[in-house]
C-alpha positions in Angstrom: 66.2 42.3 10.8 66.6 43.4 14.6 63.9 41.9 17.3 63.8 43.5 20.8 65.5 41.2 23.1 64.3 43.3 26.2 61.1 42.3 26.0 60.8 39.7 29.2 57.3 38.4 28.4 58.2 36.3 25.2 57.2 32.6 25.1 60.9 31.5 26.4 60.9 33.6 29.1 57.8 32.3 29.6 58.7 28.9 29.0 61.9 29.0 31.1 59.7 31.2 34.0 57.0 28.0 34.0 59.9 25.6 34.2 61.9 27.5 37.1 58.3 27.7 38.9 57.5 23.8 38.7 60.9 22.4 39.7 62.0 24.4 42.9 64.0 22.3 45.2 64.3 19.4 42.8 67.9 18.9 41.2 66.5 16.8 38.5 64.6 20.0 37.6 67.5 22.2 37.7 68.9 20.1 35.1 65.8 20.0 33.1 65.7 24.1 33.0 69.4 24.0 31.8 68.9 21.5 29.2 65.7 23.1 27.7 67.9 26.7 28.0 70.4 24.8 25.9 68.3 23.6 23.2 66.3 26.7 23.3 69.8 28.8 22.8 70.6 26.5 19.9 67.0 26.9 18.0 67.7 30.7 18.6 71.0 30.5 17.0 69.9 28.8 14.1 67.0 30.7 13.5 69.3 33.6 13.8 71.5 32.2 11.2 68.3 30.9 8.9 67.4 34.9 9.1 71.1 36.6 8.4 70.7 33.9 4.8 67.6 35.2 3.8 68.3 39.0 4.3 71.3 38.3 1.7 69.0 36.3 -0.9 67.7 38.4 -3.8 64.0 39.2 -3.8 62.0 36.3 -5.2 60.2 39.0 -8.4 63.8 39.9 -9.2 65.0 35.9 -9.7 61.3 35.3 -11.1 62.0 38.1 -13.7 65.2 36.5 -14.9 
């Protein structure tokens, strides 16, 4: 299963765009927006993985029918 990753209005753009907005000139903010990029990237990569597993699991009516 393939999502568009071109679409730039998703909630993390939006999250990261709202974040970028609010801490402007502060360093403390910069490293705020990286951190939440990081843990963001990490929920994405496990989702990703999460999604990969369940495309090879069987159907749930052909285990049921076992």
């Amino acid at each position: 299963m393939q999502s568009d990753r071109s679409d730039s209005s998703g909630p993390i753009t939006q999250r990261v765009h709202s974040l970028t907005t609010a801490a402007t000139g502060d360093t403390r903010g910069k490293h705020r927006i990286q951190a939440e990029l990081k843990r963001l990237e990490q929920e994405t990569r496990f989702l990703e993985e999460e999604l990969e597993q369940l495309d090879k699991m069987e159907k749930a009516s052909a285990a049921c029918k076992e």
